[in-house]
C-alpha positions in Angstrom: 132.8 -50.0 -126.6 129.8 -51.9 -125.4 129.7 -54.5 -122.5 127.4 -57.3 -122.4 124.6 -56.9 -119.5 124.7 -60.4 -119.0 126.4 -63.7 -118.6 124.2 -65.3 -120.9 123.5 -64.9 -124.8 121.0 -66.7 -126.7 122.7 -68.7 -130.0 120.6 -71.0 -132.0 117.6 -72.0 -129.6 120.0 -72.1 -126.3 120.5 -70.1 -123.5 124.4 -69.6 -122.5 127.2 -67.5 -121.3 129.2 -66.0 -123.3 132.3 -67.5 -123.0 130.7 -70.5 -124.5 128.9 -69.4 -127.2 130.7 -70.2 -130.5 130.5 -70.8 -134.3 131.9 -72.4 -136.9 134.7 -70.7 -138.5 133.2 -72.2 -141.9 130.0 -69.7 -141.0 128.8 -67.9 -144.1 128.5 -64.8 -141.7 132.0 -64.8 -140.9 133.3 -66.0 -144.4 131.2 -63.7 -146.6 129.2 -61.2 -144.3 125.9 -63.4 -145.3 123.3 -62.3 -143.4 121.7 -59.4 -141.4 120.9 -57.8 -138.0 118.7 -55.5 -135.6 119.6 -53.4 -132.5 116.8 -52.6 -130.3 117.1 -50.0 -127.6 114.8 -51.2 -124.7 114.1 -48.9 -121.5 113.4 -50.0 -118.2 113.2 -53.5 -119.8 110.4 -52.5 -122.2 111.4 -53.3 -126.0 111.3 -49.8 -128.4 109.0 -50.7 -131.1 109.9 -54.5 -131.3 107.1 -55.0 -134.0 108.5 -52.4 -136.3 112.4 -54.0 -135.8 111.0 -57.2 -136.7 108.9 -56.5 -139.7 112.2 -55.1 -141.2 114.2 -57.9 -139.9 111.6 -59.8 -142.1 112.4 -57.1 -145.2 116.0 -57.2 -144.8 115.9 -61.5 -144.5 113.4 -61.6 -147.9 115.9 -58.9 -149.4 118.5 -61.9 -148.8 116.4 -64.8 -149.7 116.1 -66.4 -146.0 112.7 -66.8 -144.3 113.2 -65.6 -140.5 114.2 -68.7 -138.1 111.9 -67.6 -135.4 108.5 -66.3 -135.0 107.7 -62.6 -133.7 106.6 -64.1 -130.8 109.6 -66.1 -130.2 111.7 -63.2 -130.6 110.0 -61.4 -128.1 110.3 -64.3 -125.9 113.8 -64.7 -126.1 114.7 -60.9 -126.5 112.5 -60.5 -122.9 114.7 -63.6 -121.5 117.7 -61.7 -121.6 116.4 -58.5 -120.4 114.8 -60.2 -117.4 117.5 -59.2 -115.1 117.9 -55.9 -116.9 115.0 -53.5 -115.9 117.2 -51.2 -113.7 118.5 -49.1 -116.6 118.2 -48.6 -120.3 119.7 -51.6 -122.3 119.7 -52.5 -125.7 119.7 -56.4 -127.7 121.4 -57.1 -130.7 120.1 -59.8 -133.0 122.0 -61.6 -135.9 120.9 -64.2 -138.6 123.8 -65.3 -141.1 122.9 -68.2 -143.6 124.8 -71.0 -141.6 127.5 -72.8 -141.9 128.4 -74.7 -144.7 130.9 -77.7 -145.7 133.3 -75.7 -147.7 133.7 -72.0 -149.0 131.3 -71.3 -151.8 130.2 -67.8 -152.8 126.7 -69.8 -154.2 124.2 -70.7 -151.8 124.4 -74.4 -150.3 121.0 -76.2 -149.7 119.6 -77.2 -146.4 121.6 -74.8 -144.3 120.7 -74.2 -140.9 120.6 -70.1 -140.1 122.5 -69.4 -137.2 121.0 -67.4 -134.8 121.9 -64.9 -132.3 121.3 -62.2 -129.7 122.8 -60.0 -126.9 121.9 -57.5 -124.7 124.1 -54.8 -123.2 123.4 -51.6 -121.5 122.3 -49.1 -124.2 124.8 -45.9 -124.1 123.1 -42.5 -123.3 122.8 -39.8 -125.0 125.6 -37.4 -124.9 123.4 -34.6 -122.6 126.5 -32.0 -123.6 126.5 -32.9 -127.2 122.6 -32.7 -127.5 123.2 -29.2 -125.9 125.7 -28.0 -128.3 125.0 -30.0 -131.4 127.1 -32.0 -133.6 129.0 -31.5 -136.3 129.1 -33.8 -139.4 130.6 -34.0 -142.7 129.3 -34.9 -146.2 131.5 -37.5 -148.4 130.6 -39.6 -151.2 128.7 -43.0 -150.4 131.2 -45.5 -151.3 128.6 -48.0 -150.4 126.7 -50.7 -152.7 122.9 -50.1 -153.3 121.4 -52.2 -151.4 121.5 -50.0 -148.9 117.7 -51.0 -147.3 118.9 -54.4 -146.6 120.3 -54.3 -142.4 123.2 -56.9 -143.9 126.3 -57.1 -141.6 128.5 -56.4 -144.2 129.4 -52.8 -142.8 133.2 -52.0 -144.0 131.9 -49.1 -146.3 129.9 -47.7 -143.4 132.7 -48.1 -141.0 135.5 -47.0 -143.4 133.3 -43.7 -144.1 132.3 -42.9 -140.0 135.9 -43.6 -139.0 136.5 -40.6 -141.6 134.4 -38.7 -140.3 135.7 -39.1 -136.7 139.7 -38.7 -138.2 138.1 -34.8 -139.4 136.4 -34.4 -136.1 132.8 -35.1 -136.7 130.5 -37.4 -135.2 129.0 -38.5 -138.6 129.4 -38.5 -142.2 126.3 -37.7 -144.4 126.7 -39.9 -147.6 125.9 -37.9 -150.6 125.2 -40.0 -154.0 124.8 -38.6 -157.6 124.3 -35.2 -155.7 121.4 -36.0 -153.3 122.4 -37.0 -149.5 120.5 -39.9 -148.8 121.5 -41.0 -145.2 124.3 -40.7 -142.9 126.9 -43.8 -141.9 124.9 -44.8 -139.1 121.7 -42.3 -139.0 118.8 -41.1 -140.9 118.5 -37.7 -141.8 116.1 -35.0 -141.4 116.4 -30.9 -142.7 114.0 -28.3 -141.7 113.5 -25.3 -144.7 111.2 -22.5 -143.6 110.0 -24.1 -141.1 109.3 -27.4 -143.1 111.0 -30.9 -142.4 112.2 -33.3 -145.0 113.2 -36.2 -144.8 114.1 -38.7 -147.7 111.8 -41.2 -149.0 112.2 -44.9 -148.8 114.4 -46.4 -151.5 116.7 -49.2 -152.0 119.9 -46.0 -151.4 118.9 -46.0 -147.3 117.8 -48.0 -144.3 114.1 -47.3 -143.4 114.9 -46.3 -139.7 112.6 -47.6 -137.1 113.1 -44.1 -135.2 113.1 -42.1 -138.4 109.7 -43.3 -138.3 108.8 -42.6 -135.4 109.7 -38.8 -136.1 107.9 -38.9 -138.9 104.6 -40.1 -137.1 105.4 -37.9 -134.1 105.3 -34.9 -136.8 102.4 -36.1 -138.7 100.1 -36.3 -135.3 101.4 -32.9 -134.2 101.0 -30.8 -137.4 104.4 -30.0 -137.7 104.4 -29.7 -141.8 106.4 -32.5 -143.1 107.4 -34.0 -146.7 109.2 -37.4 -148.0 111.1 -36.1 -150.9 114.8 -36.0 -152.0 117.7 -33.6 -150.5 119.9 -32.1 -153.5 123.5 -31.2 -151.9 122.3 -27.5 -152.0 119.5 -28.0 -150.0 121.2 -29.5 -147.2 123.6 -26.9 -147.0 121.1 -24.0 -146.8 119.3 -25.7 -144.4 118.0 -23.9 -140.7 118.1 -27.2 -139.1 119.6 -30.5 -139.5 118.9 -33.9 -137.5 120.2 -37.3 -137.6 118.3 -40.2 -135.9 119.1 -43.9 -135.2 118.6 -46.4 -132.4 121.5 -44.7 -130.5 121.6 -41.6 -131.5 117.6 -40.6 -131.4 117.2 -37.8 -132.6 120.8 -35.6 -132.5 120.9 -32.3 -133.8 123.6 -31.0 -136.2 124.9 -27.4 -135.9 128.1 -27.5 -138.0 127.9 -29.0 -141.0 131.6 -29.3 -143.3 132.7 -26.9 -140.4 130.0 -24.3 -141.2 127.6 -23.5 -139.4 124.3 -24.5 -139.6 121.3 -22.3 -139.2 122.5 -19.9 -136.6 124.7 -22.8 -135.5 122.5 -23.7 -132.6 119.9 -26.7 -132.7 116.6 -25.1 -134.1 112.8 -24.9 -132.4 111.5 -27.9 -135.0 114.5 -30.1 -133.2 113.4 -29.1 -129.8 109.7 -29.5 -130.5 110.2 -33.0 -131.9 112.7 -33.6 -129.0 110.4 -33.0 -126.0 107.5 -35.4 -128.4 110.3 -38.2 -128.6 111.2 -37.9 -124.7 107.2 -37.7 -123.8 106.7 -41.2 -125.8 110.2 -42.8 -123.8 108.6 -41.8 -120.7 105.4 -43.7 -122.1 107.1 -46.6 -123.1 109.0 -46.9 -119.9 105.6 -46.4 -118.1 103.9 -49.5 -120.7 101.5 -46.7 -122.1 103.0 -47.3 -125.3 104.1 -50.8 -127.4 
């Protein structure tokens, strides 16, 4: 459960505490799940790849047919308002936009609404040391989901329905397999590694583009570690040597039991290590302003 770092929460152009921040119950975030999000980790007060969280904040809003309400420099203003007090320790913000609120309940979309907008920051939860250490385990079920899946929309009952699964069986995430190709998990990119070779599914409207996904994937690319974008049948992620989830939160978390198998040799592999001492180096830049 995460706490907020801060008295104060920006909602629609104001600065306030939280106690007082409210919206309409007629909000078409609230009434339908209308509208979409971002969390952005940010260490020692620096923001992890803003630009890259808002150009999808941009996909996700034209996805939806909203323009965004702010510019990218406005976010980073008032994303670096509420972190002001927050350098000390990592923290993270959360940022919603839902199309407004309207006069009435109507599933079509009224004119002239005015978005509401939101944000939050709260300190960002570290990574499990003893879980990185041991690796996760994860299960695969069937993506229940709608396929959309590239939009960042709010509306997250088939994602929470399928991680709390996966926690009832014991598993810190469940990798969504559709028409026999695992795509992404609840919460979390995948990655495999083959022979020595990482895969990692392409871009498609069946998963979320992950801002750290990304980042592995340009982390790889500059380090010659040999690298493809290409789909993962079921089989192939079951004979996997090494498998990785990454997200915001979860960075980049190995998996070493997969449907209670092992993976691999059941240990996280030398690809995961290689690219985890890479993602730690460029932390220890951003945190240090070497890096944007």
């Amino acid at each position: 459960m995460m706490s907020i770092a801060t008295d104060d929460v920006y909602l629609n152009g104001d600065y306030l505490p939280l106690s007082q921040a409210k919206i309409s119950v007629l909000d078409r975030g609230f009434l339908f799940g209308d509208g979409v999000y971002e969390v952005i980790p940010a260490y020692a007060g620096r923001l992890f790849r803003l630009e890259q969280h808002l150009s999808r904040l941009d996909r996700s809003l034209d996805a939806i047919l909203m323009q965004n309400p702010l510019s990218h420099d406005e976010w980073e203003r008032a994303l670096n308002r509420l972190l002001q007090n927050n350098q000390d320790q990592d923290y993270a913000v959360y940022l919603q936009i839902t199309r407004g609120a309207a006069q009435g309940r109507d599933h079509s979309f009224p004119p002239d609404l005015k978005p509401t907008t939101f944000a939050m920051a709260y300190p960002a939860s570290q990574p499990d040391a003893e879980l990185i250490a041991r690796g996760g385990s994860a299960i695969t079920l069937p993506d229940i989901r709608w396929h959309l899946c590239h939009i960042k929309a709010i509306t997250l009952l088939g994602n929470v329905l399928l991680r709390q699964q996966a926690f009832a069986d014991g598993a810190v995430e469940a990798i969504l397999i559709r028409d026999g190709y695992a795509y992404e998990g609840s919460t979390s990119n995948i990655f495999v590694v083959r022979d020595g070779r990482l895969t990692t599914p392409p871009d498609s409207d069946l998963l979320l583009p992950g801002v750290t996904r990304d980042l592995v994937i340009e982390l790889a690319e500059a380090n010659n570690l040999s690298l493809i974008l290409a789909p993962i049948t079921e089989r192939e992620l079951s004979m996997a040597d090494e498998i990785w989830l990454t997200s915001s939160t979860k960075e980049v978390l190995p998996i070493t039991r997969l449907n209670d198998e092992p993976v691999g040799a059941g240990v996280h592999g030398p690809v995961w290590q290689r690219i985890q001492d890479l993602f730690r180096h460029y932390k220890e830049q951003l945190r240090a302003g070497q890096v944007a």
